[in-house]
N, C-alpha and C positions, 0 to 999 in steps of 0.2 A: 610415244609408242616405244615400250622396251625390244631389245633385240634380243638374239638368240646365240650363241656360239658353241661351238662343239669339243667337247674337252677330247684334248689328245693323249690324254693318260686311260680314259676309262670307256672314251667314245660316247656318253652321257650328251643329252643337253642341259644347257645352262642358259637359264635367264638373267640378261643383266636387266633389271632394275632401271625405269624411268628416271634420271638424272644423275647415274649414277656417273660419278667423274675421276676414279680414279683406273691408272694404264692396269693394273693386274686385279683378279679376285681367285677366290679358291672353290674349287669343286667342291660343292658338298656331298657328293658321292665317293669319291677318294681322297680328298683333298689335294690334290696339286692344284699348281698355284695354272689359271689361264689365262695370257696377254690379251689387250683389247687394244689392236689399234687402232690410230684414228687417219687409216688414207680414204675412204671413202667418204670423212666427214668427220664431223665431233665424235666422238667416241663410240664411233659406228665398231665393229667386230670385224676378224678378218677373216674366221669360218661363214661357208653359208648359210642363211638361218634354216631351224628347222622345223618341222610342224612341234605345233603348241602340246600335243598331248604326247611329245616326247621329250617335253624341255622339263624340266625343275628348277623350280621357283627358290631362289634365294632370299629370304625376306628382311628388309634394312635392319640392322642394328643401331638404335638410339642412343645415346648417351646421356643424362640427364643433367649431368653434374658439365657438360662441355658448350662451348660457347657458339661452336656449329653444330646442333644436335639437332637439326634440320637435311642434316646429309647422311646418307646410308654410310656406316662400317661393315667391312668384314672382318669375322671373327678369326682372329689370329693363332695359327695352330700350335701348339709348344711339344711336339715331336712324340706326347707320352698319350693321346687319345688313340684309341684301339680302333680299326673298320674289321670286318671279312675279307678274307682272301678270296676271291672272286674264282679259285680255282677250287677249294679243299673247303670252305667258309669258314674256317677258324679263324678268329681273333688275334691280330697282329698289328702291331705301331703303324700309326696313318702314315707318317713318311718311310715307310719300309719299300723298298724297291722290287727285293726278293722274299719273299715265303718262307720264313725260319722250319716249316712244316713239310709242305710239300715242295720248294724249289719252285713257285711260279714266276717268274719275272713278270711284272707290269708294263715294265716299260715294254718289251719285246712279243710281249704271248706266249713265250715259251716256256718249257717247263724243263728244268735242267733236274740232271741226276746227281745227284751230292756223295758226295765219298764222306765217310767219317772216320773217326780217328776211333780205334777201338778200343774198349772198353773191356777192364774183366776185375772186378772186386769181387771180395769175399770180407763178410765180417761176423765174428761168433759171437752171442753174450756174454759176458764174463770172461774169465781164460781160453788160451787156446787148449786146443785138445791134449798135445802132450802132457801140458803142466797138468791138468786134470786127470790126468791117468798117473803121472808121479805123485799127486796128494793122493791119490784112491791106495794107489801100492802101498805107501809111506804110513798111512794111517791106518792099514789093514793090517799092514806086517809090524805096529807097535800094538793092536791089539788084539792079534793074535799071539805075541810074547807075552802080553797080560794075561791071555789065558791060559798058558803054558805053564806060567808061575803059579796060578790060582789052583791046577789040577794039581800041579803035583805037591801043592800042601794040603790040598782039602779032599782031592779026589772027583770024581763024579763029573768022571770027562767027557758024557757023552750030552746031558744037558748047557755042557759050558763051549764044546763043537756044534750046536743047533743055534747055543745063541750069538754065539760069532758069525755063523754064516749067514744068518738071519742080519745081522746089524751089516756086513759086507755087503748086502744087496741092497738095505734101504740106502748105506751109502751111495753103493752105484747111481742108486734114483737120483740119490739126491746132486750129484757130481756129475753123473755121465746124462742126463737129461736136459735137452738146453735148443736154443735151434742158432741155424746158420744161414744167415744173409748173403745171395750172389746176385748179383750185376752186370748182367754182362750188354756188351752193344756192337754188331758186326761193322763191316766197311759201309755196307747200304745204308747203314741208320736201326735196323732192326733190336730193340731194346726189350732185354729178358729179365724178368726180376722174379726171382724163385724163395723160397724161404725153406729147410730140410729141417729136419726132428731129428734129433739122436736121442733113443730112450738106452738107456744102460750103455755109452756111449757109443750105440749102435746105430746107423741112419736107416731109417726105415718108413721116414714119408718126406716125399718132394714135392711143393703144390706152387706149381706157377702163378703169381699175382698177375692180375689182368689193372694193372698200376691206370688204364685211361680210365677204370670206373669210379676215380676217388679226384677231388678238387685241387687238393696240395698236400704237401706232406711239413709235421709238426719235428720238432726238438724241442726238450726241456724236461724238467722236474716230473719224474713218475710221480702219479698217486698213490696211494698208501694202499698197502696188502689187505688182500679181503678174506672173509672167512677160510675158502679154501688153501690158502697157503697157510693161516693157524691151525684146521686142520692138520697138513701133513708135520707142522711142525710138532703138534703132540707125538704122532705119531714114531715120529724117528726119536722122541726125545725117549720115548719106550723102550727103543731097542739101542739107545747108548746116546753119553754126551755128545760123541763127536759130528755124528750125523746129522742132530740135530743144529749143531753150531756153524755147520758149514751150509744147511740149508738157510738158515736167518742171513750168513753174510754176502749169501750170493740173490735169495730175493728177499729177505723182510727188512733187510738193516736199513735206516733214512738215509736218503741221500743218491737215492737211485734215481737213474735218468731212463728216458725212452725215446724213440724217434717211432714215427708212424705215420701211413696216410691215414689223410683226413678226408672227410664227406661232408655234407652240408652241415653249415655254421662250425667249421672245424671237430666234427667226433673225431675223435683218432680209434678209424675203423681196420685198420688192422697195425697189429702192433710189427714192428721189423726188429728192433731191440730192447731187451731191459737189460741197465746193468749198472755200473755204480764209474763208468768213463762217460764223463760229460765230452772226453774231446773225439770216443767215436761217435756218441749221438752225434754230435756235431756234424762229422764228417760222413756219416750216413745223409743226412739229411740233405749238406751240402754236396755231395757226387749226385744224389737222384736229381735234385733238381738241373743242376747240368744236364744233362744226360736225355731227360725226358721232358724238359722244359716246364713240369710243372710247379706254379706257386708254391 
């Protein structure tokens, strides 16, 4: 007749197994490890037993290839199999003590409040803001002298001020349009991920990511530019070389990278960077996951 013993980690019952002869086995509800001693007899249990339709059943593990394959094994834990947090039910390492989540201890029942270490990144696509307003300056104030010289040999200054101001603002688009990655994480634990828009180097949308609706987050090799970015590139190429040359090296040129979370089967549903630094994807990627634990 098997016995019954009562795991002190999870309060569970556990059946030992008719002939089972060895001193420990492991909950298969939490996995720690349960002693079985033998004072009341052969490997009688030192909990009291307890009704049948609160126990669970362990079932022998066979060997086929072993020369006692007549005797139950238990399945040997190697510390990377995942259970529920019996507090929060998230997914966390079987020998985990405490809660990487919510702070439950097992051992105790408690549930402790965690302080963290605070968080505050920021990361842009391409250059940062100043240098983008120095190339904007730099390149408007060399063709603006090209039209300077143009007018005063050929004349006919007021078509050649429409198309300079014209070609200074597809610039702006093309230079001052871009977004910006923040990160931040208070003392509690509370983790914010925002993403902001500058259009003409103006910020004028800030949309909070809800970061637990996605599986994990990606780094690596962008894919190749689609229509719309050929698109704007005719477009600037209309109103002057230079716009157009600065729009290709900041998104069409190969060799661009992106970080993003991802959704089922890895989409990378939303994107957090494009840009041609493989070491900040990198380290977008690698902070989030810190930060928020996900894959």
């Amino acid at each position: 007749m098997s016995a019954t013993l009562q795991c002190k980690a999870c309060g569970k019952g556990v059946r030992v197994p008719k002939g089972y002869r060895k001193p420990k086995m492991l909950c298969p509800e939490c996995g720690a490890v349960c002693e079985i001693s033998n004072t009341a007899g052969p490997w009688s249990v030192s909990a009291e037993p307890m009704d049948a339709d609160d126990a669970v059943e362990i079932e022998p593990v066979n060997h086929a290839d072993d020369e006692e394959d007549d005797r139950p094994y238990e399945i040997p834990d190697d510390g990377k199999e995942k259970r529920p947090c019996r507090n929060c039910r998230k997914m966390i390492l079987r020998d985990a003590i405490v809660c990487a989540y919510c702070g439950y201890n097992r051992d105790t029942g408690e549930t402790h409040e965690r302080t963290y270490k605070p968080v505050d990144k920021e990361w842009e696509a391409g250059l940062p803001l100043l240098i983008r307003l120095g190339i904007y300056f730099v390149a408007g104030g060399m063709a603006f002298f090209a039209t300077l010289i143009v007018g005063i040999v050929d004349g006919g200054w007021i078509p050649l001020i429409i198309s300079w101001m014209i070609g200074m603002a597809m610039l702006a688009y093309a230079i001052g349009t871009y977004p910006r990655v923040n990160l931040t994480r208070n003392r509690k634990g509370r983790v914010r991920l925002t993403k902001t828009w500058r259009f003409f180097f103006i910020p004028v949308s800030t949309k909070e990511i809800n970061w637990r609706e996605h599986e994990g987050v990606t780094a690596g090799q962008a894919p190749e530019t689609d229509f719309w970015d050929l698109g704007i590139l005719l477009v600037l190429l209309c109103c002057g070389l230079i716009p157009a040359m600065i729009w290709w090296w900041f998104m069409m040129q190969p060799g661009q990278f992106q970080t993003a979370l991802t959704t089922s089967h890895g989409y990378p549903a939303v994107i957090l960077y494009r840009g041609p630094s493989q070491e900040i994807a990198l380290e977008i990627a690698k902070t989030i996951r810190e930060v928020t634990l996900l894959p």
